[in-house]
N, C-alpha and C positions, 0 to 999 in steps of 0.2 A: 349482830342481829340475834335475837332470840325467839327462837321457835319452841310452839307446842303444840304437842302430841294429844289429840284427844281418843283417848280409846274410850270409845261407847259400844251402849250395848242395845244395838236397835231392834226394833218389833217390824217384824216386814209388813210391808203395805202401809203401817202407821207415817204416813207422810208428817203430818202435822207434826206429831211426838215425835218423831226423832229429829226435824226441825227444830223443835223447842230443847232437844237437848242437846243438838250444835250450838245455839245460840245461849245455853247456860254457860258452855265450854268456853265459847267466845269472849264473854264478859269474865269468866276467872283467867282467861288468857292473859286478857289487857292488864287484867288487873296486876300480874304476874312482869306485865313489860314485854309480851312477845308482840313480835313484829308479825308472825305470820304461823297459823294455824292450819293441823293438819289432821285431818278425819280417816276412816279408813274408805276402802272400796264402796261403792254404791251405799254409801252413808246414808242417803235420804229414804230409801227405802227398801234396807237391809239385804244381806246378803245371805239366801241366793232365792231372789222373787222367782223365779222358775217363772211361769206360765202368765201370773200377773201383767210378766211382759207385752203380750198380747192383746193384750185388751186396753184400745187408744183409749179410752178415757182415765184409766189410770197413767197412762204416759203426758197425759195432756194435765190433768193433774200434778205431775212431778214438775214440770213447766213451771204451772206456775205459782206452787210451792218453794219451790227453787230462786224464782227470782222474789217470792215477798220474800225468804231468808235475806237474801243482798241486801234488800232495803233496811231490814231486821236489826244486822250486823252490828258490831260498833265500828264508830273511823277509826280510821288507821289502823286496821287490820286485815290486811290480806288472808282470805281462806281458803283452802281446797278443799271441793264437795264431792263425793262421790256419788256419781249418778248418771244417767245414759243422752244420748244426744241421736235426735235422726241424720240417719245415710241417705240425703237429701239425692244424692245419685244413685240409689239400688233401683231406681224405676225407671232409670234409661239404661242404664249398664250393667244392673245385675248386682246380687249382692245380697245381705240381709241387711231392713230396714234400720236398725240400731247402731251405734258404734256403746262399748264400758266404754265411760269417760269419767274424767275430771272435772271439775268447775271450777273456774280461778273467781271468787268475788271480791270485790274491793269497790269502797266508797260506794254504795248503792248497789251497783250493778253487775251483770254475770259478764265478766271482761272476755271469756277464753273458754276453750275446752281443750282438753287434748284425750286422746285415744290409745285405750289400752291396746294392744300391740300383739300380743302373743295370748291366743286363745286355747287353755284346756279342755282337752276333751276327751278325759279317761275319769276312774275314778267316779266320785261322784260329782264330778263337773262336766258341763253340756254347752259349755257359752257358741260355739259354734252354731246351737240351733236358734239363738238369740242375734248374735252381734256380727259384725262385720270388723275384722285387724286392722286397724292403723295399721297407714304405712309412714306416717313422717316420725322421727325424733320430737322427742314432748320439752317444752322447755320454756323459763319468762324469767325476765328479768323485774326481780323487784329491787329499790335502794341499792342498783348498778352490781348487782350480785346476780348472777346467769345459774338458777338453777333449774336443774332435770328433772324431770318427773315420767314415775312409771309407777304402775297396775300392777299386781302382784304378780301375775306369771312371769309378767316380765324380766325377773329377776333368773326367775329357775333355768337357766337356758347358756349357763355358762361351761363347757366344752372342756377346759380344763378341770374344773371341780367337779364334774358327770363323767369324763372321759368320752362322753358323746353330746353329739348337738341334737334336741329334740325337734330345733326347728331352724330357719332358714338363718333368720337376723337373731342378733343378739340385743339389743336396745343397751342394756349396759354399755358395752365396747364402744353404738355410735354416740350415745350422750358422752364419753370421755375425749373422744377426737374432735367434740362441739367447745369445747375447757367450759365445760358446767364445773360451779365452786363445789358443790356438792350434789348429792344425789338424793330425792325423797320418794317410797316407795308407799301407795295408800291400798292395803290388799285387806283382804276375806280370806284367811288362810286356814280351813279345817283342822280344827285341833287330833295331833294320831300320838301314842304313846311315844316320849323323845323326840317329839319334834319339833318343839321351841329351840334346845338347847342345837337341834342338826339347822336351824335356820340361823342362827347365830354362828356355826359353823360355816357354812356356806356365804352368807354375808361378810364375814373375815375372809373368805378368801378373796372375794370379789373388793376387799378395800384397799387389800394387800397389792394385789395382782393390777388391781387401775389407777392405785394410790387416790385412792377415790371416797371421801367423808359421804356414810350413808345414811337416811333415816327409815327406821321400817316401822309401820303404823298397823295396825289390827285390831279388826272390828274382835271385841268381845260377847259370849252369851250363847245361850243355846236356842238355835232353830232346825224345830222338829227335831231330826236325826243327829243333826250337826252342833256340834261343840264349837266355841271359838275360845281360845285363851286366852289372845290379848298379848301378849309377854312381849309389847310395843319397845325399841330400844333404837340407840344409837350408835354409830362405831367411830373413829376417828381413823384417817388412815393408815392407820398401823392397824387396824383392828382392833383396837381395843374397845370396850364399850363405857362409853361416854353417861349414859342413862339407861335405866330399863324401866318401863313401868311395871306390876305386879302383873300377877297370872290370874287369871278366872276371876276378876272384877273391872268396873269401870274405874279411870284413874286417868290424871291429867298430869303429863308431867313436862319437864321444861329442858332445852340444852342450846347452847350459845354457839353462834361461829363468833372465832377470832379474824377478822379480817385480813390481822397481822400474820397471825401464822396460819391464815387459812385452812381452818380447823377449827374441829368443834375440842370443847373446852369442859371438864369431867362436870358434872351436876349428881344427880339420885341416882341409884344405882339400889334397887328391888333384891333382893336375892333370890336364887333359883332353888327348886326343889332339891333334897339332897337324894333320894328316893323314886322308884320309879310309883312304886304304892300311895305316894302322898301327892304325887301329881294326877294320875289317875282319881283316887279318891275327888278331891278338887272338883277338878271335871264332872266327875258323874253328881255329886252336890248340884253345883251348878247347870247341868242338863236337868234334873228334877224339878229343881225350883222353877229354870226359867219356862218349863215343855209346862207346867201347872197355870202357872202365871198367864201366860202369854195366849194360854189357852182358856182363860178364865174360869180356874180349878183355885180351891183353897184348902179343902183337904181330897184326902188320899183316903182309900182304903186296898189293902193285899188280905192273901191269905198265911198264917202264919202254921208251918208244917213240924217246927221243931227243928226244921233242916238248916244250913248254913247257908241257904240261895234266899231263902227267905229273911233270917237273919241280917243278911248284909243288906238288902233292900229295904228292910224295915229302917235299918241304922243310917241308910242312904239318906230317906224321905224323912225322920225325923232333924235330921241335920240340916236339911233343905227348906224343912218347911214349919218346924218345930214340933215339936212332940204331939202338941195338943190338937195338931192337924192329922194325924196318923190313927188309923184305926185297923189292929188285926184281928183276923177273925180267925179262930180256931177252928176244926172241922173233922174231927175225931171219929173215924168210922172201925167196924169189928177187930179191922187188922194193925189199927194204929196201936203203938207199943207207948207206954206209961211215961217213959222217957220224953217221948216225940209233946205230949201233950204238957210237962213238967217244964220240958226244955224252953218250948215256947213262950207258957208261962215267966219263967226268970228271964227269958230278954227284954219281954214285955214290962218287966218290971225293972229291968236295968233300966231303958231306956223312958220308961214313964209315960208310956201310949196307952189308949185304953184298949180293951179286948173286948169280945164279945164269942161264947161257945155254940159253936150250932153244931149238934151232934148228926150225921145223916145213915146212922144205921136203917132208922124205919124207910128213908127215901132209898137207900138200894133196896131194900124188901119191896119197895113198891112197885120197883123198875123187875125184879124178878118178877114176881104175881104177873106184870103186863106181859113181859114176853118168854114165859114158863114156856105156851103154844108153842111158839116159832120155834124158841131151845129146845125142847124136848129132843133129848137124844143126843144132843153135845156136849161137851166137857168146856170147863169154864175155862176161859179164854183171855187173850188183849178186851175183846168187847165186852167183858164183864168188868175185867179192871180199868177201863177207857170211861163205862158208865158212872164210877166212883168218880173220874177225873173232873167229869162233866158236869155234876150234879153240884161239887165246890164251883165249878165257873158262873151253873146258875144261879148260887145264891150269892156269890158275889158281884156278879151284875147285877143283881136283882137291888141288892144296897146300893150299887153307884147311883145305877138308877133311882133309886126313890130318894136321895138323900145329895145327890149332883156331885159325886165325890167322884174321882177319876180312880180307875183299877189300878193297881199297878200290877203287871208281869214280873216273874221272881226266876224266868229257865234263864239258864247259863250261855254262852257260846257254847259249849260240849255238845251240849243238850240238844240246842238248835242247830246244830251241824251232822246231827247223825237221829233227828229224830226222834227221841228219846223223849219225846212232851206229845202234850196231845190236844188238837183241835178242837174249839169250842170248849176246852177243858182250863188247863193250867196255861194254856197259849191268852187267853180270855184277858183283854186289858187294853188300855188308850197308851201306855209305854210302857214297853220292855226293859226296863231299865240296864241288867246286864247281860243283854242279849249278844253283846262282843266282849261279854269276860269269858276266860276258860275257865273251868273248873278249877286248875292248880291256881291260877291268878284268884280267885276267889277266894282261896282259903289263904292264899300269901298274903291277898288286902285283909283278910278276919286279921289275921295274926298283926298284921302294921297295925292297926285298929286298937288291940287288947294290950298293946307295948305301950302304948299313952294313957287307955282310960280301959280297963275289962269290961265292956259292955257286954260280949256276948259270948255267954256262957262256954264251959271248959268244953263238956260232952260233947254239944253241938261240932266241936274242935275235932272230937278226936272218936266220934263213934263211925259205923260204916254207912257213905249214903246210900238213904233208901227213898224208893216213893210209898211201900207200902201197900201195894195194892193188892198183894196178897200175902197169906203167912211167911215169914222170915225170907223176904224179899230182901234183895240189895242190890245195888247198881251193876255192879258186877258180874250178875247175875246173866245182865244183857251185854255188857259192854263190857269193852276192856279198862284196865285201871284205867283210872285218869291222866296219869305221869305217862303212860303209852300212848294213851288215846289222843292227848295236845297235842306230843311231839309229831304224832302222825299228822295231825288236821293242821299244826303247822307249814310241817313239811308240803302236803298237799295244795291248802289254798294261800298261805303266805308266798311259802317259795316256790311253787309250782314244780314240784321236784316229781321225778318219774317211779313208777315204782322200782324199778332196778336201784334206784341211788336209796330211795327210801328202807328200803332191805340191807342194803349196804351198809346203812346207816347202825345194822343192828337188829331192825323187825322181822317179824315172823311175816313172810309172802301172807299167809291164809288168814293174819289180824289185818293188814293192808287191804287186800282183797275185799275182806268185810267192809271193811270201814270207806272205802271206795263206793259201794253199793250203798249203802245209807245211806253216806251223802247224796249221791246222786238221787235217791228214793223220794228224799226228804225235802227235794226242793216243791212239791206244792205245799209242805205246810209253813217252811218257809214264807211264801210269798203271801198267805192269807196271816204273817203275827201283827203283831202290830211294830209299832216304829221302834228301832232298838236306837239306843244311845251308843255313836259311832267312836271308839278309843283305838283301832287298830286301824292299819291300811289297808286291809280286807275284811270289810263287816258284811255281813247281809243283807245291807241297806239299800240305800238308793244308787248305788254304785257296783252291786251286785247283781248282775247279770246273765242267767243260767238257764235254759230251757226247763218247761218241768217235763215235757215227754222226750223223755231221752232213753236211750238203752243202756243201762250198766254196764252189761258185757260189754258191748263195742266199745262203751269207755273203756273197761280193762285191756280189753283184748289193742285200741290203739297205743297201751301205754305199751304194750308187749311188743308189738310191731316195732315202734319205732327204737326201743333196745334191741331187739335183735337187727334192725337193719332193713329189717323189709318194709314194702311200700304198697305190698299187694293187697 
């Protein structure tokens, strides 16, 4: 039997279209010889509709979108669809109205469904306010072959390769005591730095450990926040991998079971990133393009500072979306340094974007004259250098606006993690593009970047960053290096480390302390940025969850308590 993989790249809510691009996949299947096609999670109308859910006329629509595919289909081809099914019992016994499911289609009609099993609910997944757990084993038999089927969590939940169980059953363990031939798994699995290659990791142990042929399927593409990769493959039960399709594009690809040796049989095999900088890269590409796209944007405009956070988003957007979509605009005011404006200039020229110079000296002189009154008698301040920030955010919304172009955001994770940008200013934009890179990752991707082609100039590499908002400002000014300041915002929201261990580590208590209170300061401006493109396992995104009226102190003071011991 030969199966294939179709990894797409759906538009949520597009029923029709992503229908139409099951049923492209279908026809190169056949065409290919496969007996049976496999989609990823909630295929028909992309993953993750969030709230879509709700609203029965779009469920009554997936109905019966769902069954014209069946009819759609070619013969002799069995497919699995992802897409949801009512909990026709949640209104006598309780429950949520939905089940994630599967669709088995063959010869016209929707044969089967089965029910994703183990529901996430951390992170930026919520299915629990959606769906209802399967409780049976998923499984059919097609051409006397008994295979298993599970939803992507269903996989994450094996005990030996966690060292803990997340949840009650295992699905894996009972599809293997059913003697399913093999195993196919159809998920939505959010793209996070190295985490194709650690699900290929974890997949091998589970082929090893159940001696069990697996196929793992993933929707591709970005929606809104979320990234998907794709990096669809197959294992044989040794673990070895049998196929893989590519990373961050659509791709169809094929692998055989041998009936005889009851096993799949080696086919294409993609190669993986060798780099962590070139898979990331990738990724934020393809979150551009598709956040533009999908949103119905065709160019871009940013502001271009001379800086490297700009630079890399310029190099981002024009990759994504090509040059001749990209527009930066320069914004040169009293304190900007000859460099900052030069520098700009030559990336703009490596990479072949147009520019446009809006000088806004006279517009701070304007914003003075208005509030000389109220000033009088203060010394220049954040709100003087806040009004420069804000005056670039108005005239670059002012161009989205007139011209339909989407902003893009250019702050960093650092940045947004401690504050350090400013509202209705440089925060101003429809995506954030490296709103979860840190500062040192930013300049590790500049440097991957200049190792293949120099796009972006040497200086910009190697001068001190500033925002310039007043004479011989630098970052530093405010914040601590960058190389300290990651390892801390590491330490803090990646590994949730205490400040005792974080000290331990090396830090200065009273750089910790700081850096503790920004964060915590800075979660309302957080939550009013706009959408960042999610590359880590803790972004600020829809997964990130933080009061903004909170007290510092009592934050500090509980990381204090609980190293010393006490509870009072």
């Amino acid at each position: 039997m030969k199966i294939a993989i179709a990894q797409i790249n759906p538009i949520i809510g597009d029923l029709s279209g992503n229908a139409q691009k099951m049923l492209e996949m279908a026809q190169q299947a056949v065409a290919k010889g496969a007996r049976l096609l496999l989609t990823p999670e909630l295929s028909l109308c992309g993953y993750p509709p969030r709230d879509l859910l709700l609203n029965p006329s779009f469920l009554e629509a997936m109905t019966v979108t769902l069954h014209q595919l069946a009819q759609d289909l070619p013969a002799n081809l069995a497919v699995l669809v992802g897409t949801v099914d009512a909990n026709h019992q949640a209104y006598t016994t309780g429950g949520k109205p939905l089940f994630n499911s599967i669709a088995l289609l063959e010869n016209g009609k929707v044969k089967e469904y089965f029910h994703k099993r183990l529901l996430p609910t951390y992170d930026v997944f919520d299915e629990q306010r959606y769906f209802e757990a399967g409780q049976q084993s998923n499984h059919f038999v097609l051409d006397n072959l008994k295979i298993g089927v599970t939803i992507c969590e269903d996989l994450w939940n094996d005990e030996e390769f966690w060292g803990k169980r997340s949840y009650i059953v295992n699905p894996i363990a009972d599809l293997t005591t059913l003697g399913v031939e093999f195993i196919v798994n159809l998920s939505a699995s959010p793209y996070t730095v190295g985490k194709p290659s650690f699900r290929e990791a974890m997949l091998k142990h589970i082929a090893v450990r159940f001696q069990q042929p697996v196929i793992y399927t993933n929707q591709v593409g970005g929606n809104d926040d979320l990234l998907f990769d794709g990096s669809s493959f197959a294992l044989n039960r040794q673990g070895e991998v049998m196929c893989r399709a590519k990373s961050f594009t659509t791709d169809l690809i094929t692998v055989e079971f041998d009936e005889t040796k009851r096993d799949f049989t080696l086919n294409s095999v993609a190669p993986v990133y060798e780099l962590e900088e070139e898979e990331i890269w990738h990724a934020l590409v393809l979150g551009v393009k598709d956040y533009a796209q999908k949103c119905g944007f065709s160019k871009v405009v940013l502001g271009l500072s001379g800086g490297i956070d700009s630079a890399l988003v310029a190099t981002i957007a024009s990759a994504a979306l090509g040059k001749e979509n990209v527009l930066g605009v320069l914004m040169p005011s009293p304190y900007s340094s000859e460099h900052s404006i030069s520098d700009a200039v030559a990336l703009a020229d490596n990479l072949g974007i147009k520019t446009q110079i809006l000088p806004i000296g006279e517009l701070m002189q304007s914003f003075d004259n208005s509030l000389a009154g109220l000033f009088a008698g203060t010394e220049f301040g954040l709100a003087e250098e806040n009004i420069q920030s804000r005056i670039r955010g108005n005239l670059l919304m002012a161009i989205a606006n007139k011209f339909g172009y989407l902003l893009l955001s250019t702050g960093n994770k650092s940045e947004m993690a401690v504050g350090y940008c400013t509202l209705y200013g440089d925060m101003n934009g429809g995506l954030a593009v490296i709103a979860d890179v840190p500062k040192t990752r930013v300049y590790s991707l500049c440097k991957w970047l200049n190792s293949h082609s120099p796009l972006i100039p040497e200086n910009i590499l190697i001068k001190a960053p500033s925002a310039e908002l007043k004479p011989g400002q630098v970052d530093q000014d405010s914040l601590p290096p960058y190389e300290i300041l990651d390892n801390i915002l590491q330490r803090l929201i990646h590994d949730h480390q205490s400040v005792r261990q974080i000290v331990a580590a090396g830090h200065d208590q009273t750089v910790v302390d700081k850096v503790i209170q920004m964060l915590a300061r800075a979660e309302f401006k957080r939550r009013q940025a706009p959408p960042g493109l999610k590359i880590t396992d803790r972004a600020f995104g829809t997964g990130w969850r933080m009061p903004i009226a909170s007290n510092w102190n009592a934050i500090k003071s509980n990381y204090q308590k609980i190293e010393s011991g006490h509870d009072d």
